[in-house]
C-alpha positions as a Markdown table, in Angstrom:
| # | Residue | x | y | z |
|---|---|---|---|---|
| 1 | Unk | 12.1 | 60.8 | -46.8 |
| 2 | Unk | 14.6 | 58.2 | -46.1 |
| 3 | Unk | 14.8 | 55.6 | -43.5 |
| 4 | Unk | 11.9 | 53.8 | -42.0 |
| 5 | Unk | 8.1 | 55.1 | -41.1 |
| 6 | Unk | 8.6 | 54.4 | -37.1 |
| 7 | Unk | 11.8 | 56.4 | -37.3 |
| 8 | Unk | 9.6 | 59.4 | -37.4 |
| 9 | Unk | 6.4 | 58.2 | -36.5 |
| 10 | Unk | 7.3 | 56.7 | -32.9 |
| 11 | Unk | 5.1 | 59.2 | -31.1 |
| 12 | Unk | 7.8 | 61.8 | -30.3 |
| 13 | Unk | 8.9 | 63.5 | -33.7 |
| 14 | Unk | 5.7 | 62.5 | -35.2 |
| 15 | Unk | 2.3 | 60.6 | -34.5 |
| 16 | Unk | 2.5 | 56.8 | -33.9 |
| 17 | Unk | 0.6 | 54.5 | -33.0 |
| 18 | Unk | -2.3 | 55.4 | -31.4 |
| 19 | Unk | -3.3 | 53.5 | -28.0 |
| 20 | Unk | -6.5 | 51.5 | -29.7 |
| 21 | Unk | -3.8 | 50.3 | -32.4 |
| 22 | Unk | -3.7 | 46.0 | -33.8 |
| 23 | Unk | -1.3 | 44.5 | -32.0 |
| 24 | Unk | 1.4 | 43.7 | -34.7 |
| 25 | Unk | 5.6 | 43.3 | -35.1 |
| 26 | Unk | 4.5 | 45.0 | -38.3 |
| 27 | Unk | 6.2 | 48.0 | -39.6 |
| 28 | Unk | 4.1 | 50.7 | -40.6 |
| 29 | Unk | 4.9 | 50.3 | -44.6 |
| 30 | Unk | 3.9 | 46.5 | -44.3 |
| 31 | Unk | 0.3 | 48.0 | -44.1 |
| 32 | Unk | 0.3 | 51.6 | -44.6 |
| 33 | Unk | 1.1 | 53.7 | -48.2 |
| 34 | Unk | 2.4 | 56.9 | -47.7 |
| 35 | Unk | 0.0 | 58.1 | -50.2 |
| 36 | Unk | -3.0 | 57.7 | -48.0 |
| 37 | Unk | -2.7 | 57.1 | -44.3 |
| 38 | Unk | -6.2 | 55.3 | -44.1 |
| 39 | Unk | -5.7 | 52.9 | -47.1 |
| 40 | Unk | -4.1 | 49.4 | -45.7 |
| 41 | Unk | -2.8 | 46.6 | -47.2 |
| 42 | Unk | -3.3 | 44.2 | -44.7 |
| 43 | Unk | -0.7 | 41.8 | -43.5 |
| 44 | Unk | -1.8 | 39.7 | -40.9 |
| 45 | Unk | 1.5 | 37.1 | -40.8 |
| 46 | Unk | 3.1 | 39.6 | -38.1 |
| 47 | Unk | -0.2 | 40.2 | -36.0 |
| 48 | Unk | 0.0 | 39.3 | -32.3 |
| 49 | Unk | -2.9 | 38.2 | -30.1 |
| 50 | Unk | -6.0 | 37.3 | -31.0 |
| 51 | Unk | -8.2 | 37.7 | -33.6 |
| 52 | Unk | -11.2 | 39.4 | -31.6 |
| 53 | Unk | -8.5 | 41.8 | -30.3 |
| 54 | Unk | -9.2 | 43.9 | -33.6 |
| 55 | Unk | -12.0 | 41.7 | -34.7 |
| 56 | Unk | -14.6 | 43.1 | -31.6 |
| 57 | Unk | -16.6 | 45.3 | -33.9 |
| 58 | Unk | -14.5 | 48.3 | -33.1 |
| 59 | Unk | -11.2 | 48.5 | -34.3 |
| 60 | Unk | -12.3 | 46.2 | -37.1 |
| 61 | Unk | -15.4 | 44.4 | -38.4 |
| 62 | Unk | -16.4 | 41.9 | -35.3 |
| 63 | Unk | -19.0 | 39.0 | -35.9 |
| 64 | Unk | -22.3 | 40.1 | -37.7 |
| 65 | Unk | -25.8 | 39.8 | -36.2 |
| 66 | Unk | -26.0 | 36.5 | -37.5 |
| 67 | Unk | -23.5 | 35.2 | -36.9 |
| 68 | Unk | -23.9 | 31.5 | -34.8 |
| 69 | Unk | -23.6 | 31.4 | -31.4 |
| 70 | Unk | -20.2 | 30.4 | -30.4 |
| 71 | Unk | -17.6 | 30.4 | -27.9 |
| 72 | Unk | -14.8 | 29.7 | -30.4 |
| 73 | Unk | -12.1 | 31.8 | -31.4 |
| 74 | Unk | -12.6 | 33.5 | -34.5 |
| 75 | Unk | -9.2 | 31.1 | -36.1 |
| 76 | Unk | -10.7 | 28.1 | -34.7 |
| 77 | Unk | -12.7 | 28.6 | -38.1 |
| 78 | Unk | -11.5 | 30.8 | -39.8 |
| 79 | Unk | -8.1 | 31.6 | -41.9 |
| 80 | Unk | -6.7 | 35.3 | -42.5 |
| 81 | Unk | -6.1 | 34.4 | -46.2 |
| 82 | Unk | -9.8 | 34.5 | -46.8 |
| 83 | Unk | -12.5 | 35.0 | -43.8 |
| 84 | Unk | -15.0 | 32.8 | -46.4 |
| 85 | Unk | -12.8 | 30.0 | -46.0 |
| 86 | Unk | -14.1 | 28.1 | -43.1 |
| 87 | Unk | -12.7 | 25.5 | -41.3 |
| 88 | Unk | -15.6 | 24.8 | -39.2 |
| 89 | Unk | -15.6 | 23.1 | -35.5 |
| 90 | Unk | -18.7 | 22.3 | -33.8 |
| 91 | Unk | -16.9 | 21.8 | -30.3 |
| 92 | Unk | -17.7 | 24.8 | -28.6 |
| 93 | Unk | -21.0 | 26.0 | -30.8 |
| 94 | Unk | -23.6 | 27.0 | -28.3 |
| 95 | Unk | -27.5 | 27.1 | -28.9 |
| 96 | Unk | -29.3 | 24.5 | -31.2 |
| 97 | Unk | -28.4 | 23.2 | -34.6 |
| 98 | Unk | -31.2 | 24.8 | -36.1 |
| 99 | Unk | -30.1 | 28.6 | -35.1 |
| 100 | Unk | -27.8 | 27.9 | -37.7 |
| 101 | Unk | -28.9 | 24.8 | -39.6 |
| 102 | Unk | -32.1 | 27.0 | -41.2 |
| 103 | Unk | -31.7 | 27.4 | -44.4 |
| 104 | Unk | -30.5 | 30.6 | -44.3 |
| 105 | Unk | -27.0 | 31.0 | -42.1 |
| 106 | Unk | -26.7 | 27.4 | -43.3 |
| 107 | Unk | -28.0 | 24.3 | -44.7 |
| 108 | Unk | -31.2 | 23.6 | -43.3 |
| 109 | Unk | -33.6 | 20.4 | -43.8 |
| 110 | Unk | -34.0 | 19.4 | -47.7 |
| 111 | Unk | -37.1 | 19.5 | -49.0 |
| 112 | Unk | -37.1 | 15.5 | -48.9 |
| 113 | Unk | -36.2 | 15.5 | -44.9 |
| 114 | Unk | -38.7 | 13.0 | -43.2 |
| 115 | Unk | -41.4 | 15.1 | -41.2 |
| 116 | Unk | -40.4 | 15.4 | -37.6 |
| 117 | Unk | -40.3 | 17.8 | -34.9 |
| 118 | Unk | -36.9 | 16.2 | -33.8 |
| 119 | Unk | -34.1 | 18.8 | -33.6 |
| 120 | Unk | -31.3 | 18.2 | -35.5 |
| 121 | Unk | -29.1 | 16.7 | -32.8 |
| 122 | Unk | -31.7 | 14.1 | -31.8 |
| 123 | Unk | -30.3 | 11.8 | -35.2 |
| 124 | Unk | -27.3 | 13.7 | -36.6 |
| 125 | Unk | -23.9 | 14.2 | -35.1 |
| 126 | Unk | -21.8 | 16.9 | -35.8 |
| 127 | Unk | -18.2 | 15.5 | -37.0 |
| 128 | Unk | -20.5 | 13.1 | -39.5 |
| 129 | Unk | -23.9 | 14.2 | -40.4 |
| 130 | Unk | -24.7 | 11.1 | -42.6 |
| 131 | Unk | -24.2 | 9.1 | -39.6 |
| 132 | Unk | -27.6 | 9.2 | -38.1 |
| 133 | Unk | -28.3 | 7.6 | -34.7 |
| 134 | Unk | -32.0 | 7.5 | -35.5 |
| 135 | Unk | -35.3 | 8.4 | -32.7 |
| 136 | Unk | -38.6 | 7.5 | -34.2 |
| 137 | Unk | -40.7 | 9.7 | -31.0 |
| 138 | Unk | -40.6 | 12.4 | -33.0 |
| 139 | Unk | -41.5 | 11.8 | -36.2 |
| 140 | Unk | -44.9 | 12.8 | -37.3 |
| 141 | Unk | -46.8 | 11.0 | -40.4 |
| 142 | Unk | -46.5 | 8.0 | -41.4 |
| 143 | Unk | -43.5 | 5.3 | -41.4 |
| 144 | Unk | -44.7 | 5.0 | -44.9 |
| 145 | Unk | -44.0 | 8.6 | -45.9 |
| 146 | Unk | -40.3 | 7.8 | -45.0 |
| 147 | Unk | -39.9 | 4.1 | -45.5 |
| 148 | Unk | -41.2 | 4.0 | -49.5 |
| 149 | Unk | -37.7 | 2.0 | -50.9 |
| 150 | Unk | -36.4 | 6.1 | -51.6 |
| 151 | Unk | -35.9 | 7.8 | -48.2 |
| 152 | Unk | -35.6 | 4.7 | -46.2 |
| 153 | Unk | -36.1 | 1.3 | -47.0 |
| 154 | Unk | -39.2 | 0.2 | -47.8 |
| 155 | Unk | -41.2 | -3.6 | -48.5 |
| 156 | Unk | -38.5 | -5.8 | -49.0 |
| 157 | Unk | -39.6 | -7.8 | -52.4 |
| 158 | Unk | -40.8 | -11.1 | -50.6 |
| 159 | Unk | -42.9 | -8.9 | -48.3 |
| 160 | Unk | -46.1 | -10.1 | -47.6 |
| 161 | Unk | -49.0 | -8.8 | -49.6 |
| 162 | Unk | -50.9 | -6.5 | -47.5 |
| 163 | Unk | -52.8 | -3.4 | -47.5 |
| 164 | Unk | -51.8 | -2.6 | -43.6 |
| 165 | Unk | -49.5 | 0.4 | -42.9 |
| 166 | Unk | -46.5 | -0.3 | -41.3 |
| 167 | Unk | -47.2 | 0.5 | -37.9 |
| 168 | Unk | -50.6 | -2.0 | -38.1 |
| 169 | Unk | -47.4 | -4.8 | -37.5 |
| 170 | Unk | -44.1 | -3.2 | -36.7 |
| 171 | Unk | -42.9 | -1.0 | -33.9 |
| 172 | Unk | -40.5 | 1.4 | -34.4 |
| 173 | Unk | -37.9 | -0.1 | -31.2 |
| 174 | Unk | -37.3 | -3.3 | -33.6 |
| 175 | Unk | -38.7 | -3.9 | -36.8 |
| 176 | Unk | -38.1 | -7.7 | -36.6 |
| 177 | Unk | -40.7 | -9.5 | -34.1 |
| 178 | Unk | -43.9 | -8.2 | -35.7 |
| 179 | Unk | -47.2 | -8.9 | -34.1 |
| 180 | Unk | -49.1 | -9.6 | -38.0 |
| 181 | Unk | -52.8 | -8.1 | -38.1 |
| 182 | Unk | -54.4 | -10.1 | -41.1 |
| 183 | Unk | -57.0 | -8.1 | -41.1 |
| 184 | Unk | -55.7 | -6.0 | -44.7 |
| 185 | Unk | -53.7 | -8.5 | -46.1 |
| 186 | Unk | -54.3 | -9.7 | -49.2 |
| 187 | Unk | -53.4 | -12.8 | -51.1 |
| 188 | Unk | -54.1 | -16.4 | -49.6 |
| 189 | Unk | -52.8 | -17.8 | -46.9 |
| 190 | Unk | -50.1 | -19.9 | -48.3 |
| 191 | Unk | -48.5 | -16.9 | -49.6 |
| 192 | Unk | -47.2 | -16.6 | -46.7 |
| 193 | Unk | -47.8 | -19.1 | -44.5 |
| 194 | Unk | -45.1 | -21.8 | -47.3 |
| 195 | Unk | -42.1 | -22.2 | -44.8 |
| 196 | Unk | -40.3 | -19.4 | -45.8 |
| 197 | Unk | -41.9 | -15.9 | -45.2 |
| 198 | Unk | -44.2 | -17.2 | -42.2 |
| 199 | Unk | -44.9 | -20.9 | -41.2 |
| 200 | Unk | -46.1 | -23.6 | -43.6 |
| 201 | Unk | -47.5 | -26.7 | -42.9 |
| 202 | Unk | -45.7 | -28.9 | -40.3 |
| 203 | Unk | -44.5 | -32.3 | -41.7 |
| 204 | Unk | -47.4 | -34.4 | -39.6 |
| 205 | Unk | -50.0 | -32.3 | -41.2 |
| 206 | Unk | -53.3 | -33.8 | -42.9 |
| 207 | Unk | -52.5 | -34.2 | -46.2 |
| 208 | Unk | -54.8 | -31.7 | -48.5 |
| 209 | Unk | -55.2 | -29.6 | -51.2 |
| 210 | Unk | -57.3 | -27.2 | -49.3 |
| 211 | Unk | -56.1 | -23.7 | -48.3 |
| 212 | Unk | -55.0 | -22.7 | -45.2 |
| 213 | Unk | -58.5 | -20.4 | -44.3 |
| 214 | Unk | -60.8 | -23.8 | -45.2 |
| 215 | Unk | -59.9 | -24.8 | -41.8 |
| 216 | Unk | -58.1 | -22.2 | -40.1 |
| 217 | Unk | -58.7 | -18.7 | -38.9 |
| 218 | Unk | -56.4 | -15.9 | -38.7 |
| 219 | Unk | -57.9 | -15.3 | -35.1 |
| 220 | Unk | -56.5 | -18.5 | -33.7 |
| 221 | Unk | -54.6 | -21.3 | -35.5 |
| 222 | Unk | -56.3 | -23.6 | -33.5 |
| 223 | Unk | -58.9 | -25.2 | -33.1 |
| 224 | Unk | -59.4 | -25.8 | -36.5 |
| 225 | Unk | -63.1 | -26.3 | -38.2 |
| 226 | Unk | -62.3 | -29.0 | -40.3 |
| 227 | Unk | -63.8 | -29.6 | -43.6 |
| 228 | Unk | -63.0 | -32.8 | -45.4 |
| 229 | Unk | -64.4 | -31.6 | -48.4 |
| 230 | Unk | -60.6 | -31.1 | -49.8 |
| 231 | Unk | -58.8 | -33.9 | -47.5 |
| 232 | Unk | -57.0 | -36.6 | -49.5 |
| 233 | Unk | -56.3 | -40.0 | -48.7 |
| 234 | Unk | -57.6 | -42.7 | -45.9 |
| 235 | Unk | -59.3 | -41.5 | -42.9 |
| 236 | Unk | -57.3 | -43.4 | -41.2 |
| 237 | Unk | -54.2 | -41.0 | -42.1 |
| 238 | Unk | -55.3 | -38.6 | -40.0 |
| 239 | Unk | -57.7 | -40.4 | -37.8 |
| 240 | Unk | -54.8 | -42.5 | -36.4 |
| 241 | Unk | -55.3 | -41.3 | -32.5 |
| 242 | Unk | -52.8 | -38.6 | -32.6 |
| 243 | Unk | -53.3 | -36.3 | -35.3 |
| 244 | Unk | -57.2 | -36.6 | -35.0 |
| 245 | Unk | -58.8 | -38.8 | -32.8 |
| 246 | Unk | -58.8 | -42.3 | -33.8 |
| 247 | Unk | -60.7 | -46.0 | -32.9 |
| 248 | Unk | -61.6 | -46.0 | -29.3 |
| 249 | Unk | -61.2 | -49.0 | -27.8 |
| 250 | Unk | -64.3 | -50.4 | -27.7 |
| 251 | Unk | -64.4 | -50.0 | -31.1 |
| 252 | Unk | -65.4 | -52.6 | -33.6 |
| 253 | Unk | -62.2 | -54.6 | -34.7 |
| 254 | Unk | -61.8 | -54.5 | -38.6 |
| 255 | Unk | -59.5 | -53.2 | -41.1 |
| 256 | Unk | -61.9 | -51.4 | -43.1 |
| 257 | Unk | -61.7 | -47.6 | -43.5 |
| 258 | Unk | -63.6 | -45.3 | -41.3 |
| 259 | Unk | -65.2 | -44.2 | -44.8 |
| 260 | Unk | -66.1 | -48.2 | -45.0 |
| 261 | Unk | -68.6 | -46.7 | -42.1 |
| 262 | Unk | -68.6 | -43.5 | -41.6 |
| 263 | Unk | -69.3 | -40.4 | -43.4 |
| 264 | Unk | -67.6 | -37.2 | -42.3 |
| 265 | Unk | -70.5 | -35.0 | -42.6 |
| 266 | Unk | -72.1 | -37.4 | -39.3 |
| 267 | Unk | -69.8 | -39.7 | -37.8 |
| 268 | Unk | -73.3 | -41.5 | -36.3 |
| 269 | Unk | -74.9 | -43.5 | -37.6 |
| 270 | Unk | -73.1 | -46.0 | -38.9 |
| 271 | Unk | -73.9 | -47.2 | -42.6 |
| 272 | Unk | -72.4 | -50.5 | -43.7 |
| 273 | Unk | -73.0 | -52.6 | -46.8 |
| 274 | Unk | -72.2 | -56.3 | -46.7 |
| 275 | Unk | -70.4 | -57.7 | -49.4 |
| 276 | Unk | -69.8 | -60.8 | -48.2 |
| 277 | Unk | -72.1 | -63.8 | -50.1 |
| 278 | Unk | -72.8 | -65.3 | -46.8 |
| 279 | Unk | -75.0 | -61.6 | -45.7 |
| 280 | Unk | -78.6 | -62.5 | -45.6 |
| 281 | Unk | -79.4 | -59.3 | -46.4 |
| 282 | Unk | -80.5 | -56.1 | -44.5 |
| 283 | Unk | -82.3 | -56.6 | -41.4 |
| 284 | Unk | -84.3 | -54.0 | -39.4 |
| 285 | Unk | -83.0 | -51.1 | -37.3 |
| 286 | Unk | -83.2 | -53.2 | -33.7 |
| 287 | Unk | -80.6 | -55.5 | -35.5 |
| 288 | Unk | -77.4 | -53.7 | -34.1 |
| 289 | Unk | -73.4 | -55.0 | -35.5 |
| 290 | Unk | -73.2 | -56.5 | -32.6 |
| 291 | Unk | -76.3 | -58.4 | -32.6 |
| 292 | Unk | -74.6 | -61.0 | -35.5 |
| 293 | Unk | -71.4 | -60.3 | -34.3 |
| 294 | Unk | -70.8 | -61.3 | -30.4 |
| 295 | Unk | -67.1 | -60.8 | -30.5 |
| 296 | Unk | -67.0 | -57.4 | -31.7 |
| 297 | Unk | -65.0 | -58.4 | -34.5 |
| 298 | Unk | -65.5 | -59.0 | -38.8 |
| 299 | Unk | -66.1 | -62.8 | -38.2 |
| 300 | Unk | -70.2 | -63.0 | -37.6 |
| 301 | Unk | -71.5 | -65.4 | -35.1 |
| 302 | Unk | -73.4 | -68.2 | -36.3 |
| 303 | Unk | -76.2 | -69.1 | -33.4 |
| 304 | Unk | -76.9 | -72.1 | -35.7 |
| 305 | Unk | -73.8 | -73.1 | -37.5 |
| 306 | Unk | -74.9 | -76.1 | -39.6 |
| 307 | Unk | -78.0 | -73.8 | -41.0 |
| 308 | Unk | -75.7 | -70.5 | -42.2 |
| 309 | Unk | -75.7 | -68.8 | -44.0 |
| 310 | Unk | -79.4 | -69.1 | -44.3 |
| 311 | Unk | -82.0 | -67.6 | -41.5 |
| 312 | Unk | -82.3 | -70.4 | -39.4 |
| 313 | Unk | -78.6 | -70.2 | -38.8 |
| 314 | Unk | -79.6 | -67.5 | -35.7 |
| 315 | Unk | -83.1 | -67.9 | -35.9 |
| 316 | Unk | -83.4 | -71.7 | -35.7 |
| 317 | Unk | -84.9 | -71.7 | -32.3 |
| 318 | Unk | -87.7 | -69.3 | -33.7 |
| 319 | Unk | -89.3 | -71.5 | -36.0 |
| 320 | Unk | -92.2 | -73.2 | -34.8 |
| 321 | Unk | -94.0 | -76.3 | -37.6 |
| 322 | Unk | -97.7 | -75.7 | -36.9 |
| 323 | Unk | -98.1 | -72.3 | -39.6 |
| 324 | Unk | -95.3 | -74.2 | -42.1 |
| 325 | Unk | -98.2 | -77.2 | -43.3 |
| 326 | Unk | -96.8 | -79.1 | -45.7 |
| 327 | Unk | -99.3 | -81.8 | -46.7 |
| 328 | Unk | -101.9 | -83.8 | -44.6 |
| 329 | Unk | -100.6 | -83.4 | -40.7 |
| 330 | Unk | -97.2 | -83.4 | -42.0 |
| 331 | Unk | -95.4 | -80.1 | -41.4 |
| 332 | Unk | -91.8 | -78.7 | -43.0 |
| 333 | Unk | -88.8 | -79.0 | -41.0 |
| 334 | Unk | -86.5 | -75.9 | -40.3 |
| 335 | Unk | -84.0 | -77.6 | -42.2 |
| 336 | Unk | -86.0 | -77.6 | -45.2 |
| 337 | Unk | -87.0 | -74.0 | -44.6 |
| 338 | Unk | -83.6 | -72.5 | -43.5 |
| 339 | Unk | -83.4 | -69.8 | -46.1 |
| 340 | Unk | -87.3 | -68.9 | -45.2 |
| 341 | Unk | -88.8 | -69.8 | -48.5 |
| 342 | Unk | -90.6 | -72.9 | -49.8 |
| 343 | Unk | -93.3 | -73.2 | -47.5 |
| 344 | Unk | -95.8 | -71.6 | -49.9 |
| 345 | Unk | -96.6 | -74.9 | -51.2 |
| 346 | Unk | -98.9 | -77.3 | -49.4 |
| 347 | Unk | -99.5 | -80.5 | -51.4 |
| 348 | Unk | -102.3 | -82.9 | -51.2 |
| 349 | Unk | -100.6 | -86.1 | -50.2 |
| 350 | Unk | -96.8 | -87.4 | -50.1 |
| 351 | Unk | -95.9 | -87.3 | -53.3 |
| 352 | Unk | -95.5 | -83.7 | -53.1 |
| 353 | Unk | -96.7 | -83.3 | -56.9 |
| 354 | Unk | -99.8 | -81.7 | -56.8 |
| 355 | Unk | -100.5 | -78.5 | -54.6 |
| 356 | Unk | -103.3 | -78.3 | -53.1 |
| 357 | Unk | -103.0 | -74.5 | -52.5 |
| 358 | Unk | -100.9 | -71.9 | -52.0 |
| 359 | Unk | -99.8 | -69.6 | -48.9 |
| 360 | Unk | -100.0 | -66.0 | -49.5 |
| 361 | Unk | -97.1 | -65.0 | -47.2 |
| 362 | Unk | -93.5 | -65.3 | -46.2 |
| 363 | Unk | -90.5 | -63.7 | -44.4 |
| 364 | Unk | -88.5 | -60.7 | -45.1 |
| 365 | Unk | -84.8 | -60.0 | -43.1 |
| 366 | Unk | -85.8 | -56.5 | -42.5 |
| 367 | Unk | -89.5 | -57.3 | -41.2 |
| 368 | Unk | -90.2 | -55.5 | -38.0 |
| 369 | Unk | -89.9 | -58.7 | -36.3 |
| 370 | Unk | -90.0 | -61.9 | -38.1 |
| 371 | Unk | -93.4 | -62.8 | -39.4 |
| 372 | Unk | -94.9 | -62.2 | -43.0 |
């Protein structure tokens, strides 16, 4: 047979195409063999319409049973080179991610995913699926299960050292801005709290070696139960009126320490040992600073000046001659008895060179009041 297929098989002198036939400016040959009607070589380049025209399950193999719901065109994915060869576009897939995204018509979670019940489309987008706009509602377990330093990022290296989970501090809205629950961490205080991972010391503080927790609770910062145990330097450093309270102004005017006086486990009463060579020596407990010293201040008051720094220089106008015999009807003088001793001696006449006897008794500073 000569001449072309159609020249026969138009339909009149023999069959043609039939009414359910592809759309095509084919000729027959470009499909057909003349060996075997049935048997095509497919040539799609000189098809006409659309792809589902032949493609509807019909005329030719249409979309399979599993295929994903869409409402694109079959070549809005596909090429007629090779149907496997997908050029895929999201734009007009309908249904969720995960009718396809299964593991089965495609990739579905790895085996690594974090644990949510999130679909797909709640983090991923479709034109970059590495591009993850993240929702935390979702996610079941713990932030730890994701956020170990492989899946997500974990403890930064200067973390604090704590036993808490994640969630004990953070929120999942902003990690910065944590409320800190001390409760699990570990480590002392100044682990953290050194300027730089949380707040140190501020430049006014005491000065100390103690840590943090000797004073301080993780409940409150302040106030602080203070134990000087570990405090270094004068009280006075501290005790200055603004960093701890200081001399109030009635107090005694010196320029002594408080430690001079005080002693931190009882700030009353106040101990003081004289040094100076002009001190009498203790006196009893009636005998208040105050008592010797009028103005308040280091300098003592002398009642009696021309008799200190001996007892009769306050206590003068206590001494009375009559107990103080000294021989005969003669008496000692306060003058001769300012420092309180002497008096022991009576002698039997003026010479004062034999004693006569002896008095058993004499003063002491610290007497209840002053008698022997």
């Amino acid at each position: 047979v000569t001449g072309t297929c159609y020249s026969c098989h138009n339909g009149t002198t023999a069959d043609g195409k039939p009414a359910n036939h592809l759309v095509t400016s084919n000729t027959c040959e470009d499909c057909h063999v003349t060996t075997d009607w049935t048997t095509i070589h497919f040539d799609h380049t000189q098809v006409t319409g659309t792809c589902y025209s032949c493609h509807n399950g019909t005329t030719a193999d249409g979309k399979p049973a599993n295929h994903l719901v869409t409402s694109n065109t079959c070549e809005d994915c596909h090429v007629t080179t090779n149907w496997t060869t997908i050029h895929f576009d999201h734009t007009q897939v309908t249904g969720t991610c995960y009718s396809c995204h299964n593991g089965t018509t495609a990739d579905g979670k790895p085996a690594n995913h974090l644990v949510t019940s999130n679909t797909c489309e709640d983090c991923h987008v479709t034109t970059d699926w590495t591009t993850i706009h993240f929702d935390h509602t979702q996610v079941t377990g713990t932030c730890y299960s994701c956020h170990n330093g492989t899946t997500a990022d974990g403890k930064p290296a200067n973390h604090i050292a704590t036993t808490n989970v994640c969630e004990d501090c953070h929120v999942t809205t902003a990690w910065t801005g944590a409320v800190v629950d001390h409760a699990d961490v570990t480590g002392t205080c100044s682990s953290c709290h050194n300027g730089t991972t949380a707040d140190g010391k501020p430049a006014n503080h005491i000065v100390t070696s103690a840590e943090c927790n000797d004073c301080h609770s993780t409940l409150a910062w302040t106030p602080a139960t203070f134990d000087h145990s570990q405090a270094t330097g004068p009280c006075s450093s501290c005790h200055d009126g603004t960093i701890a309270t200081g001399k109030p102004g009635t107090h005694f005017v010196t320029s002594l320490n408080c430690d001079s006086c005080h002693v931190t486990t009882a700030w009353t009463p106040v101990h003081y040992t004289h040094v100076s060579p002009d001190f009498p020596g203790p006196h009893n407990s009636s005998v208040t600073c105050a008592s010797c010293h009028t103005t308040n201040t280091e300098t003592a008051t002398w009642t009696y000046v021309a008799y200190k720094p001996n007892c009769a220089g306050c206590h003068a106008d206590k001494y009375t001659p009559e107990p103080h015999l000294k021989y005969g009807s003669v008496h000692y003088t306060v003058s001769e008895l300012r420092d309180c001793s002497g008096a022991c001696h009576i002698y039997t006449d003026s010479t004062l060179t034999v004693i006569k006897t002896h008095r058993t008794g004499h003063h002491h500073s610290n007497d209840g009041s002053f008698s022997n």
